[in-house]
N, CA, C and O atoms as a CHARMM CRD file, in Angstrom:
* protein
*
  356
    1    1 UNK  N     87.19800  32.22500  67.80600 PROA 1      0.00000
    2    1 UNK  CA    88.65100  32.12800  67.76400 PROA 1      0.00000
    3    1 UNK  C     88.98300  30.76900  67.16100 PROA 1      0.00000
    4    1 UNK  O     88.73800  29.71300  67.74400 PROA 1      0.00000
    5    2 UNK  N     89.59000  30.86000  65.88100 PROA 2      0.00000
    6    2 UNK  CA    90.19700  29.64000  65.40200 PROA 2      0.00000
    7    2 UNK  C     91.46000  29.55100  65.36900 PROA 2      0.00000
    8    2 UNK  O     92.16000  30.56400  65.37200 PROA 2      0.00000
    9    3 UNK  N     92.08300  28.03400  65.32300 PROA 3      0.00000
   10    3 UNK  CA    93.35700  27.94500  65.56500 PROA 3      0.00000
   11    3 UNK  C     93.55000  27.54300  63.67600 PROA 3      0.00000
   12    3 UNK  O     92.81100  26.83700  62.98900 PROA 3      0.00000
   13    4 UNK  N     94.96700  28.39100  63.21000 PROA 4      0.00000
   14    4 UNK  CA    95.65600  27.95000  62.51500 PROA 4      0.00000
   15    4 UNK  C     95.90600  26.30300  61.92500 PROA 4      0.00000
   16    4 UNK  O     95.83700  25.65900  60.87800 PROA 4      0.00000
   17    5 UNK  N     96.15600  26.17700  63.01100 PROA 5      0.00000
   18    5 UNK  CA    97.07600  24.70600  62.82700 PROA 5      0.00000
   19    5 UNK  C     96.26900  23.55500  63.01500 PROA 5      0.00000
   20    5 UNK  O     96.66700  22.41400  62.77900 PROA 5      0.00000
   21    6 UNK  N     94.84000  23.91500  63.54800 PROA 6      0.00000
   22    6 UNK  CA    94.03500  22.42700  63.66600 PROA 6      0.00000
   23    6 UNK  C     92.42900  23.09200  62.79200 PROA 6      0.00000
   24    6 UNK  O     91.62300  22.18600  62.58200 PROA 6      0.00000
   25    7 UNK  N     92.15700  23.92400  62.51200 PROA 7      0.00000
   26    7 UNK  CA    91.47200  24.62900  61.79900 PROA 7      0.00000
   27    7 UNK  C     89.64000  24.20100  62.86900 PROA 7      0.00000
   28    7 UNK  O     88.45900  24.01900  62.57300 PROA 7      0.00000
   29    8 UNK  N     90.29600  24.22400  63.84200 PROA 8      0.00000
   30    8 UNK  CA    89.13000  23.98500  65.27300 PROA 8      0.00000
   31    8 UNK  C     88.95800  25.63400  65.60900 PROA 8      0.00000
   32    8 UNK  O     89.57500  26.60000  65.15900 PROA 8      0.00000
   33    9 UNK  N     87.96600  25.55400  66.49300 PROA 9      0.00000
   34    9 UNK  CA    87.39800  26.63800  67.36100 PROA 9      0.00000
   35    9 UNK  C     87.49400  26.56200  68.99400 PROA 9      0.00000
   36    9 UNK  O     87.32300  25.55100  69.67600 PROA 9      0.00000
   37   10 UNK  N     87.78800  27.79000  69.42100 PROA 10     0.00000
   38   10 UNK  CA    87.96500  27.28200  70.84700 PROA 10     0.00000
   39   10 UNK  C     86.46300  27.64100  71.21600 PROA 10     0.00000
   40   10 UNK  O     85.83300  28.48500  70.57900 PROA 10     0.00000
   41   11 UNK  N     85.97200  26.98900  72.21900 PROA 11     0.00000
   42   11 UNK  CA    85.07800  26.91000  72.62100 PROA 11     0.00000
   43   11 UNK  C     84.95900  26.77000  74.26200 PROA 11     0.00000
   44   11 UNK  O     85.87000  26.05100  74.67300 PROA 11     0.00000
   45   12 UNK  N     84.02300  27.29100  75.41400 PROA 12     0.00000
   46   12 UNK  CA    84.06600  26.15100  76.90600 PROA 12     0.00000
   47   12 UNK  C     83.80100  25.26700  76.69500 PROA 12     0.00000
   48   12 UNK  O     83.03800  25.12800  75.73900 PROA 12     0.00000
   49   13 UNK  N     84.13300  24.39500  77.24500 PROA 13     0.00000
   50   13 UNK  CA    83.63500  22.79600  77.56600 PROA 13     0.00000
   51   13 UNK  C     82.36900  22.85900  77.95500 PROA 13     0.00000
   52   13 UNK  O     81.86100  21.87500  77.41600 PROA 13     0.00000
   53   14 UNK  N     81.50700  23.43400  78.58700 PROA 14     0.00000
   54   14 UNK  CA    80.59900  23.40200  79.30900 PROA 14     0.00000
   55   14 UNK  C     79.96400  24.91900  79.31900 PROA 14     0.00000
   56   14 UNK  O     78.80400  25.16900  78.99300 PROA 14     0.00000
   57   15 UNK  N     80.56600  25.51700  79.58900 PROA 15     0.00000
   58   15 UNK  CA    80.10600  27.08800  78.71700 PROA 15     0.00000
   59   15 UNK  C     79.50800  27.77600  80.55200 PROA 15     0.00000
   60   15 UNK  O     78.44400  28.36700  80.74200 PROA 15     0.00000
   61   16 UNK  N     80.24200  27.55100  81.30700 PROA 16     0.00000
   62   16 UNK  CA    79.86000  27.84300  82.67000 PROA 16     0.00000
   63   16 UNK  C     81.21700  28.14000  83.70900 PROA 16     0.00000
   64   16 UNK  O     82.30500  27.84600  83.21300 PROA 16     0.00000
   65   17 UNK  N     81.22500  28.60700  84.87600 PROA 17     0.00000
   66   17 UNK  CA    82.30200  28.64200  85.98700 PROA 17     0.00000
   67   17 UNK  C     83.38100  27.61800  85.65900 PROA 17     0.00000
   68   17 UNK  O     82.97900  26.45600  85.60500 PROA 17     0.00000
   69   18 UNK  N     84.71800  27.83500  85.42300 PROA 18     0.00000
   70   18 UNK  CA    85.29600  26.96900  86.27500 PROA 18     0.00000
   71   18 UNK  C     85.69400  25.62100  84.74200 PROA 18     0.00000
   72   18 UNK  O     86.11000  24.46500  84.81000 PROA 18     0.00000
   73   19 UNK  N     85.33100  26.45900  83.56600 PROA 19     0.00000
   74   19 UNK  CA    85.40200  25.41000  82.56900 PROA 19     0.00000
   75   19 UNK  C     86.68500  25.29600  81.63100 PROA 19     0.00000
   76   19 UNK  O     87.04600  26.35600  81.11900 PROA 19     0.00000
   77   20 UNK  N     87.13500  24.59700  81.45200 PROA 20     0.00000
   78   20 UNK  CA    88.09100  24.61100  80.01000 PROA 20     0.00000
   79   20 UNK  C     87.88700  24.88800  78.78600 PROA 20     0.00000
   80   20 UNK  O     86.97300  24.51600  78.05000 PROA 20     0.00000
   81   21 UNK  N     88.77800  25.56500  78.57700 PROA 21     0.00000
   82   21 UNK  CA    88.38800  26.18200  76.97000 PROA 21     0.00000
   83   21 UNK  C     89.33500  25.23600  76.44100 PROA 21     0.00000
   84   21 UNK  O     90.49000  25.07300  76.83500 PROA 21     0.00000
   85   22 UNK  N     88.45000  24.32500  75.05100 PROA 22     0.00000
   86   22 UNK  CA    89.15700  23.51000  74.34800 PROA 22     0.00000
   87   22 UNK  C     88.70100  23.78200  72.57100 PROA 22     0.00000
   88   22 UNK  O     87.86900  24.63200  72.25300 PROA 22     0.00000
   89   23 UNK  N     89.08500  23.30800  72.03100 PROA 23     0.00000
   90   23 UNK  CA    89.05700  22.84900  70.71600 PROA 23     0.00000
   91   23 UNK  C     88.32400  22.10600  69.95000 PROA 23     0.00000
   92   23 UNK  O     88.78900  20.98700  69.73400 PROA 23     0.00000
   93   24 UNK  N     87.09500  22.41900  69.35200 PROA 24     0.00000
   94   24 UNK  CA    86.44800  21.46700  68.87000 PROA 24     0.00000
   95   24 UNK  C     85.55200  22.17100  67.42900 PROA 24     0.00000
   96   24 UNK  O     85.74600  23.33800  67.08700 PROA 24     0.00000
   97   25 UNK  N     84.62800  21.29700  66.73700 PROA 25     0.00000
   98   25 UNK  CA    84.20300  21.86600  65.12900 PROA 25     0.00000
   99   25 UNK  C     83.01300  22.37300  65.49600 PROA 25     0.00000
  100   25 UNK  O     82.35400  21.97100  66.45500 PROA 25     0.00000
  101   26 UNK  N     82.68400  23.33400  64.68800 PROA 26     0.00000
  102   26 UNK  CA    81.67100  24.79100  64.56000 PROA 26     0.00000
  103   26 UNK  C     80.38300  23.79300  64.86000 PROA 26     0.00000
  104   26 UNK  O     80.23100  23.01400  63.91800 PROA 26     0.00000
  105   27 UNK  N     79.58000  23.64000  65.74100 PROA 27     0.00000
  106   27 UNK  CA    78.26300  23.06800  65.21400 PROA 27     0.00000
  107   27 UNK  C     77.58700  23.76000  65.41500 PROA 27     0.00000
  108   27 UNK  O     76.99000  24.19200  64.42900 PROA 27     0.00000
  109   28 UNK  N     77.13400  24.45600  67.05100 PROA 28     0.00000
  110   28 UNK  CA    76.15200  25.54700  67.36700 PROA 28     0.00000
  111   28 UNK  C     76.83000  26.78800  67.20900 PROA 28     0.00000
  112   28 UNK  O     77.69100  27.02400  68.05600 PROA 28     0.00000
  113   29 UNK  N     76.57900  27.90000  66.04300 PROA 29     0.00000
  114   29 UNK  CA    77.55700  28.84500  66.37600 PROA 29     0.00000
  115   29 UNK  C     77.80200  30.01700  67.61800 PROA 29     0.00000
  116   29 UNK  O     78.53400  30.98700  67.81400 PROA 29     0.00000
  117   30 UNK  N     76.61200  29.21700  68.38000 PROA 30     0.00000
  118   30 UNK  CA    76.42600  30.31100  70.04900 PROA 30     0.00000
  119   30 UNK  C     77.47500  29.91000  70.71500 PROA 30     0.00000
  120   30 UNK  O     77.88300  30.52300  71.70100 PROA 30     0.00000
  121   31 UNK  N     78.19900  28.50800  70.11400 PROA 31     0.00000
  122   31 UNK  CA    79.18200  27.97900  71.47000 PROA 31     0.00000
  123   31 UNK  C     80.36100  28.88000  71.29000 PROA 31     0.00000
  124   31 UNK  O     81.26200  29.17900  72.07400 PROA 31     0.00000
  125   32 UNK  N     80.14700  29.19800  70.18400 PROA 32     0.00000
  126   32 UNK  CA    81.40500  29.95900  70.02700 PROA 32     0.00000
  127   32 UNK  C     82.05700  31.15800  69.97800 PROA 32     0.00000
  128   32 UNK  O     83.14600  31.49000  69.51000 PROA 32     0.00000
  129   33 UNK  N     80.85500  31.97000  70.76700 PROA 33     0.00000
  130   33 UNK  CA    81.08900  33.52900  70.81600 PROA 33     0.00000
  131   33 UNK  C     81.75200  34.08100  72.01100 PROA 33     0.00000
  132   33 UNK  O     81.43300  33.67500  73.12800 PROA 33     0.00000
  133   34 UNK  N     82.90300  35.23000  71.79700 PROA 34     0.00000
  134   34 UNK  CA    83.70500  35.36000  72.78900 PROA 34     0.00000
  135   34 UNK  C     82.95800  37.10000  72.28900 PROA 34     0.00000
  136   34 UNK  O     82.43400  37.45700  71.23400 PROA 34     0.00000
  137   35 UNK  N     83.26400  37.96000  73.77300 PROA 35     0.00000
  138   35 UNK  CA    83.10400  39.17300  73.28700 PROA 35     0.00000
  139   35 UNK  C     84.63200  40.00800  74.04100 PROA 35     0.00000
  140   35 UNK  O     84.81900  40.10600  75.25400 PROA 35     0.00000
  141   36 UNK  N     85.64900  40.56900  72.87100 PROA 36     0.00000
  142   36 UNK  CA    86.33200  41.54800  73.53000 PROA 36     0.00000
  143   36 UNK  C     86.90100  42.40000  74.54000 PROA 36     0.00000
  144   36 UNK  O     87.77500  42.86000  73.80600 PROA 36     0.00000
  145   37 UNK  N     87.11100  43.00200  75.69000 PROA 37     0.00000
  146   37 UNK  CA    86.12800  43.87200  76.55800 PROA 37     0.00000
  147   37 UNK  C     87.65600  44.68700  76.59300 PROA 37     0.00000
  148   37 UNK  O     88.62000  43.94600  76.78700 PROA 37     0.00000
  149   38 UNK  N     87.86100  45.74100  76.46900 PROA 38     0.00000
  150   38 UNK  CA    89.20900  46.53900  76.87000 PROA 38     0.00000
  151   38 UNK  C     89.14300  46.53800  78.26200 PROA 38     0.00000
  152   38 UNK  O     88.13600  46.71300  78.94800 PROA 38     0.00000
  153   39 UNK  N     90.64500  46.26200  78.74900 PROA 39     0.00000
  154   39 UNK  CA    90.80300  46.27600  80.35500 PROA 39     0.00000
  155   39 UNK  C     90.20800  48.74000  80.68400 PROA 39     0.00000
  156   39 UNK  O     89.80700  49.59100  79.89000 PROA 39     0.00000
  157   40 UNK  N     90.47700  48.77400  81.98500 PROA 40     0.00000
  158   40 UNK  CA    90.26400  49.84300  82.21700 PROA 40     0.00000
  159   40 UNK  C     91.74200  50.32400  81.90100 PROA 40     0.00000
  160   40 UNK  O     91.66400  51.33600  81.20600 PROA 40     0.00000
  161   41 UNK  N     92.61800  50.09100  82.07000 PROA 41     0.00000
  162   41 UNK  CA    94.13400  50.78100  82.26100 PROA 41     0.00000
  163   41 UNK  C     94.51400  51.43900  80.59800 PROA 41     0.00000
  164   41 UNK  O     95.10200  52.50200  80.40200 PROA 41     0.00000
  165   42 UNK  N     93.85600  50.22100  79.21500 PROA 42     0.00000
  166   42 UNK  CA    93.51300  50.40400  78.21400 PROA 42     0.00000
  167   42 UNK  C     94.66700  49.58600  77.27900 PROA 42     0.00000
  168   42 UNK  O     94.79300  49.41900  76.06600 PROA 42     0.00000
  169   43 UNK  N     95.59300  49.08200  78.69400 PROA 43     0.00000
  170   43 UNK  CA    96.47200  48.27500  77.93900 PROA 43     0.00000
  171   43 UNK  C     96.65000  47.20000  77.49700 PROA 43     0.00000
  172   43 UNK  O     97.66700  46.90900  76.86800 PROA 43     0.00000
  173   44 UNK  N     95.55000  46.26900  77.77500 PROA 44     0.00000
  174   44 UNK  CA    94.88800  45.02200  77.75100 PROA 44     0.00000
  175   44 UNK  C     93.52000  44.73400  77.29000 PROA 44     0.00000
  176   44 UNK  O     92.74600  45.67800  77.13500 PROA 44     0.00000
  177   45 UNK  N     93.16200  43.58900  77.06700 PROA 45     0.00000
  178   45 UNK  CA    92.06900  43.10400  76.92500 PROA 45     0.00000
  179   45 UNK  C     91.70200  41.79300  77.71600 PROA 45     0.00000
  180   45 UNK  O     92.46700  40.97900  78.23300 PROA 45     0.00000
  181   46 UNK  N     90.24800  41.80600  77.67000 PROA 46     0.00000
  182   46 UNK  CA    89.69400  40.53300  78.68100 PROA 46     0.00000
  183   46 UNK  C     89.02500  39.58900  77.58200 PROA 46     0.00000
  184   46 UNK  O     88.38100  40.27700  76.79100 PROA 46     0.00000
  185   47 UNK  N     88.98000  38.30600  77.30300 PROA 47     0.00000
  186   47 UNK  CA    88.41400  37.53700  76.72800 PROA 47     0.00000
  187   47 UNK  C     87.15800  37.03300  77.40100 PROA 47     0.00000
  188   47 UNK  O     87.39900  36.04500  78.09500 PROA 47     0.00000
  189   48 UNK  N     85.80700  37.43400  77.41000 PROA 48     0.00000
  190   48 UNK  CA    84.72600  36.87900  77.71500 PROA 48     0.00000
  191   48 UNK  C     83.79100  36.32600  77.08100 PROA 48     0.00000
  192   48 UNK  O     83.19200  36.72400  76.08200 PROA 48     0.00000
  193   49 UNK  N     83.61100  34.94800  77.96500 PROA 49     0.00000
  194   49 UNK  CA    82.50900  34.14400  77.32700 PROA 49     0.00000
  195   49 UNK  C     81.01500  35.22500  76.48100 PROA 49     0.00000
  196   49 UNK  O     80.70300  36.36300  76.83100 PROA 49     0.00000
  197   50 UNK  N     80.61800  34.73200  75.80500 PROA 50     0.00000
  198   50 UNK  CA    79.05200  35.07500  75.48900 PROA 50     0.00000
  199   50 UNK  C     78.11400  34.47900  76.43100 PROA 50     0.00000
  200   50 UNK  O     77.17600  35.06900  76.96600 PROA 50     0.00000
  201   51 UNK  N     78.51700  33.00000  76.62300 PROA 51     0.00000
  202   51 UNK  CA    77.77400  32.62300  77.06600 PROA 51     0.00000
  203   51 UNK  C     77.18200  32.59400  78.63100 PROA 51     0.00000
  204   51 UNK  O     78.04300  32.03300  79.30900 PROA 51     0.00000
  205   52 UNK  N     76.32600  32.88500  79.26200 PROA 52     0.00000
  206   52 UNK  CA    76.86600  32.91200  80.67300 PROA 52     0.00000
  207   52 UNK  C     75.28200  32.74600  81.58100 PROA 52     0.00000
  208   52 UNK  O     74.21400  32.77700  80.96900 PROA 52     0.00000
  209   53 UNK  N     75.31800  32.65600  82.36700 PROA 53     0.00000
  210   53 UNK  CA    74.19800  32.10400  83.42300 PROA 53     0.00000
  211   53 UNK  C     73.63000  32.98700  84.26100 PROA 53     0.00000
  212   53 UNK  O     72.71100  32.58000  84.97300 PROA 53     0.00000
  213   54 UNK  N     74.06600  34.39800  84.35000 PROA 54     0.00000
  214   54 UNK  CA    73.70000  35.62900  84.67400 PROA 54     0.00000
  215   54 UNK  C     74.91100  35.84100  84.95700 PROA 54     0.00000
  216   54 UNK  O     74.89600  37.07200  84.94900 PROA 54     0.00000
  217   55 UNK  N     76.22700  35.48200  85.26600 PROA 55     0.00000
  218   55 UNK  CA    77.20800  35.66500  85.55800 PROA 55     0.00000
  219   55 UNK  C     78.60000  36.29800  84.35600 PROA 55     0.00000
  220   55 UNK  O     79.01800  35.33200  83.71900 PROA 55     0.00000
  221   56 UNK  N     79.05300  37.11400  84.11100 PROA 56     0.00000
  222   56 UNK  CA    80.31100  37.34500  83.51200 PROA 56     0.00000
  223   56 UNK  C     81.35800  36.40700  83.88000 PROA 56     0.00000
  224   56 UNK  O     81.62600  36.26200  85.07200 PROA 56     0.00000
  225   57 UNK  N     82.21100  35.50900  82.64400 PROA 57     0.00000
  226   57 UNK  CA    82.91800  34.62200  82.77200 PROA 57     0.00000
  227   57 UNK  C     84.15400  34.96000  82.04700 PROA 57     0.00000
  228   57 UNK  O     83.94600  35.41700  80.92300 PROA 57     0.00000
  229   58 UNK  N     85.53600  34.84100  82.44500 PROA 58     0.00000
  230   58 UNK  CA    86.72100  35.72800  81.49000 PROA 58     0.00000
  231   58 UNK  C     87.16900  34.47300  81.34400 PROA 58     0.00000
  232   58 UNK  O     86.62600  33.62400  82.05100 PROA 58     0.00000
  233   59 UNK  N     88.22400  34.05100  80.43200 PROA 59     0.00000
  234   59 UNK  CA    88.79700  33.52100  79.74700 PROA 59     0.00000
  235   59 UNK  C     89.92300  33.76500  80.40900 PROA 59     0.00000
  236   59 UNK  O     90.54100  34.75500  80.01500 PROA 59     0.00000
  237   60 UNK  N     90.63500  32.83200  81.79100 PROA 60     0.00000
  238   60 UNK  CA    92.17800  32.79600  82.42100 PROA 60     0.00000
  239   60 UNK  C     92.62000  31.73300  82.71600 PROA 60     0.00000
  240   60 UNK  O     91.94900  30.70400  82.63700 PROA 60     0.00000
  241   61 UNK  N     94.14200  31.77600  83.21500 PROA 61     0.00000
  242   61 UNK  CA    94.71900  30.78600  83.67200 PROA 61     0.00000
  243   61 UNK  C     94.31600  30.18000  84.90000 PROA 61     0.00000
  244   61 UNK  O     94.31300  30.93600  85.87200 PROA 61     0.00000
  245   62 UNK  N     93.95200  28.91600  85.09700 PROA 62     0.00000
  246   62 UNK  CA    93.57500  28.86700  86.25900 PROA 62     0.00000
  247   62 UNK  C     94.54100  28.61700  87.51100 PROA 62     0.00000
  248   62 UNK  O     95.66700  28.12300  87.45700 PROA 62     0.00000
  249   63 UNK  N     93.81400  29.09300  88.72800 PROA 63     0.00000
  250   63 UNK  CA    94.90000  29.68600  89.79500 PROA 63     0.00000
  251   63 UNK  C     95.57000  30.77200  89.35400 PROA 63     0.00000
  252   63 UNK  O     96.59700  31.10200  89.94800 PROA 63     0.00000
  253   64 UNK  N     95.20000  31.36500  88.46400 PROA 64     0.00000
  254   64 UNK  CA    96.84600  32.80300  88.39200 PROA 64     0.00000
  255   64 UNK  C     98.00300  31.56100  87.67200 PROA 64     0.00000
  256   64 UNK  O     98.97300  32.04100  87.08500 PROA 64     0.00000
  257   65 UNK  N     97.89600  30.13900  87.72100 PROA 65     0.00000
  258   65 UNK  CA    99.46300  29.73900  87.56500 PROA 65     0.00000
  259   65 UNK  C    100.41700  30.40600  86.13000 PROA 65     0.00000
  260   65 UNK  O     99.92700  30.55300  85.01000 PROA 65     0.00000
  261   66 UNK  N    101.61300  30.68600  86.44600 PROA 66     0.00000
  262   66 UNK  CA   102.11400  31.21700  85.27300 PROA 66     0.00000
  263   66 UNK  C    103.25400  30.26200  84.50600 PROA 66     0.00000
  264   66 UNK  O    104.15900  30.49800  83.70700 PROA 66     0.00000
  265   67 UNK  N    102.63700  28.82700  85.29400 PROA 67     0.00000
  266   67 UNK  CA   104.11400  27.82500  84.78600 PROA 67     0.00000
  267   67 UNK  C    103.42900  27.29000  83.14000 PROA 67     0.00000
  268   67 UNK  O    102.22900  27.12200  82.92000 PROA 67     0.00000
  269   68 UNK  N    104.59700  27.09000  82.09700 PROA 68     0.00000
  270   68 UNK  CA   103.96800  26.40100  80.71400 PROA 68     0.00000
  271   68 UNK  C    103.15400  25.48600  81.22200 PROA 68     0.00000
  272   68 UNK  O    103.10400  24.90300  82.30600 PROA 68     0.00000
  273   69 UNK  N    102.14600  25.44600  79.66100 PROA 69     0.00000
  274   69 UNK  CA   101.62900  24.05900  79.84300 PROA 69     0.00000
  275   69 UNK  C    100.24700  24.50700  81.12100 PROA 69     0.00000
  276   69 UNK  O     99.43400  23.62300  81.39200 PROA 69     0.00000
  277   70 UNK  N    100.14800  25.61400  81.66200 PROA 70     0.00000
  278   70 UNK  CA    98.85700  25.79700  82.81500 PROA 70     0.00000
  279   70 UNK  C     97.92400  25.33900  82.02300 PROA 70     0.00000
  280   70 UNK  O     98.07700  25.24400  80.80600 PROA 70     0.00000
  281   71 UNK  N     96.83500  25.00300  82.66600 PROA 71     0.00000
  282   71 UNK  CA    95.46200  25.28200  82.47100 PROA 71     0.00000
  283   71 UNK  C     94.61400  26.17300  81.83200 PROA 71     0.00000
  284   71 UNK  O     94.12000  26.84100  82.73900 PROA 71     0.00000
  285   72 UNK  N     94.04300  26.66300  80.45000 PROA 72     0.00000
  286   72 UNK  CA    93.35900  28.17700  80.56100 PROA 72     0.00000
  287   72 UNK  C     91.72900  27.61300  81.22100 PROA 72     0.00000
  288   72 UNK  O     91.60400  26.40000  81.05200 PROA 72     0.00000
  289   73 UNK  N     90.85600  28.08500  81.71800 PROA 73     0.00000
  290   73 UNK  CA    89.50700  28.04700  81.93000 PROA 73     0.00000
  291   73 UNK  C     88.82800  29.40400  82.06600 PROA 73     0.00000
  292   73 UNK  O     89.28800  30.54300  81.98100 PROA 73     0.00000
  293   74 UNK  N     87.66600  28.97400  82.29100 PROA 74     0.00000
  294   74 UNK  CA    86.37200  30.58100  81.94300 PROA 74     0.00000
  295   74 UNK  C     86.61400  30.59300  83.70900 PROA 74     0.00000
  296   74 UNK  O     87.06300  29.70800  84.43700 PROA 74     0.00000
  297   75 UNK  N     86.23800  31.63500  83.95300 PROA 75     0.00000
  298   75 UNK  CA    86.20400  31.63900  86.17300 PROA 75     0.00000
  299   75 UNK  C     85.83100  33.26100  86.14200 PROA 75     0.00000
  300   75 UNK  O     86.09100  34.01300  85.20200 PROA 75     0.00000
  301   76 UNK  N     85.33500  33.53800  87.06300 PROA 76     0.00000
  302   76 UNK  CA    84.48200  35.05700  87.64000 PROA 76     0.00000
  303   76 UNK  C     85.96800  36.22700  87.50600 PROA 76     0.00000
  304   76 UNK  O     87.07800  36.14400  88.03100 PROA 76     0.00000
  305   77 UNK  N     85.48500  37.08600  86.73900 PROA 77     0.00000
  306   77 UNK  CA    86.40700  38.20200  86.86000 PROA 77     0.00000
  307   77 UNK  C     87.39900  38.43800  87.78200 PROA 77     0.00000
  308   77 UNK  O     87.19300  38.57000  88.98900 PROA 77     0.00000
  309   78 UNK  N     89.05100  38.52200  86.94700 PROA 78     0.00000
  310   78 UNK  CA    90.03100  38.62800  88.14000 PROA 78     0.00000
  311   78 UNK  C     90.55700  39.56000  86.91300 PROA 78     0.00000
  312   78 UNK  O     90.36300  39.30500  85.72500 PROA 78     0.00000
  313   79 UNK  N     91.20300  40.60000  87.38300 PROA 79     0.00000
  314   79 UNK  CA    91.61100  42.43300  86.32800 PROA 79     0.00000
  315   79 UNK  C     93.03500  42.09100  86.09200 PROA 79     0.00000
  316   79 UNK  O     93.81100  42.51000  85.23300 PROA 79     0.00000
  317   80 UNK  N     93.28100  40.82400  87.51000 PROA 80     0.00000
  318   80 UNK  CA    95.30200  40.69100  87.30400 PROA 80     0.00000
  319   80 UNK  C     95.24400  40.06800  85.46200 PROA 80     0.00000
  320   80 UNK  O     95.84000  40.59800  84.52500 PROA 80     0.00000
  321   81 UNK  N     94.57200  39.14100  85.40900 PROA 81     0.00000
  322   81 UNK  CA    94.33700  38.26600  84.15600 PROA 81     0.00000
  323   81 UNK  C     94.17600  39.09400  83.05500 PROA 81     0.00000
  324   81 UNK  O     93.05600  39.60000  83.11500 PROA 81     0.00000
  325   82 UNK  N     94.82500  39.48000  82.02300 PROA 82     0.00000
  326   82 UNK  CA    94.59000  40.12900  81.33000 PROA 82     0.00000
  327   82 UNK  C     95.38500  39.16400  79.50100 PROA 82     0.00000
  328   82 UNK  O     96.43400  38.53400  79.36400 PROA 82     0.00000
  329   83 UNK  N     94.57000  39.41000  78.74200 PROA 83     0.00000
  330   83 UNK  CA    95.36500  38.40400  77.37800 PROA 83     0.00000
  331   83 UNK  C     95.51300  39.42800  76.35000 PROA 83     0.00000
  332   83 UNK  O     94.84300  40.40500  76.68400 PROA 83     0.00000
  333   84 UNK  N     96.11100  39.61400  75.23900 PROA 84     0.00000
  334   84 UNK  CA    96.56500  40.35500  74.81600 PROA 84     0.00000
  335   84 UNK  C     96.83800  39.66700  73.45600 PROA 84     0.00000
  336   84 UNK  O     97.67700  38.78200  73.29000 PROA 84     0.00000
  337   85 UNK  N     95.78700  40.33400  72.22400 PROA 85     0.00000
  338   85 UNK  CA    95.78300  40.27000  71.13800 PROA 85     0.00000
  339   85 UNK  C     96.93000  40.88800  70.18900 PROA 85     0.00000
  340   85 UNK  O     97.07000  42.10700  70.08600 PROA 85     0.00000
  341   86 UNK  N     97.65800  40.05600  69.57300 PROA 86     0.00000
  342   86 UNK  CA    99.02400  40.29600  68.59100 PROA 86     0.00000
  343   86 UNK  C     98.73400  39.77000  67.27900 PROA 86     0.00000
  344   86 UNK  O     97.96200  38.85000  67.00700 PROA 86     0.00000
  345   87 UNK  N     99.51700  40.53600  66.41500 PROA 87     0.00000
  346   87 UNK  CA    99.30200  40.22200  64.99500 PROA 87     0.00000
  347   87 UNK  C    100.49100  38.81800  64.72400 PROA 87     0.00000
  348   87 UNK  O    101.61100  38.96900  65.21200 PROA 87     0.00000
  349   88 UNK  N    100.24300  37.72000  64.07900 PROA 88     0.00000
  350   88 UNK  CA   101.38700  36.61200  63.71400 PROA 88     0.00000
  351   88 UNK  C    101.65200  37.36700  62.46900 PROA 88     0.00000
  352   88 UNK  O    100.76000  37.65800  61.67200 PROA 88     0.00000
  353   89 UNK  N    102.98600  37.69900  62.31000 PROA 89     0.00000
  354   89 UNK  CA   103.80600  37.75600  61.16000 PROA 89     0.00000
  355   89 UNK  C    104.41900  36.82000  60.32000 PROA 89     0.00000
  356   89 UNK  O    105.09700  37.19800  59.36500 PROA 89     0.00000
């Protein structure tokens, strides 16, 4: 996942539980693999790490918070969390 506007990659910080997903340049391209996953309901999608420790890691807000400006981090499967891929026009 690259950003537009800083022409960075998001990446974990640490690539484990509990991490921040930030912004930084391509070096290992393992850091940077996210895989897809369709929610079950089919109306969503889950952003998951590649990387992981035997554990599945999703890509959410941390705490559930829904105020601007939250936190995103990787943390153990929660189904409420769901992100949702849109086309920019």
């Amino acid at each position: 996942i690259k950003s537009c506007l800083s022409e960075l990659y998001l990446k974990a910080k640490e690539g484990f539980n509990n991490d921040e997903v930030v912004q930084d340049e391509l070096q290992d391209e393992n850091e940077f693999k996210w895989k897809i996953e369709p929610c079950d309901d089919g109306k969503g999608i889950y952003i998951k790490s590649a990387m992981s420790s035997g554990t599945d890691f999703y890509m959410q807000v941390e705490g559930g918070d829904t105020k601007i400006h939250s936190k995103v981090i990787l943390s153990d499967f929660d189904e409420e969390q769901k992100f949702y891929l849109g086309k920019v026009i």
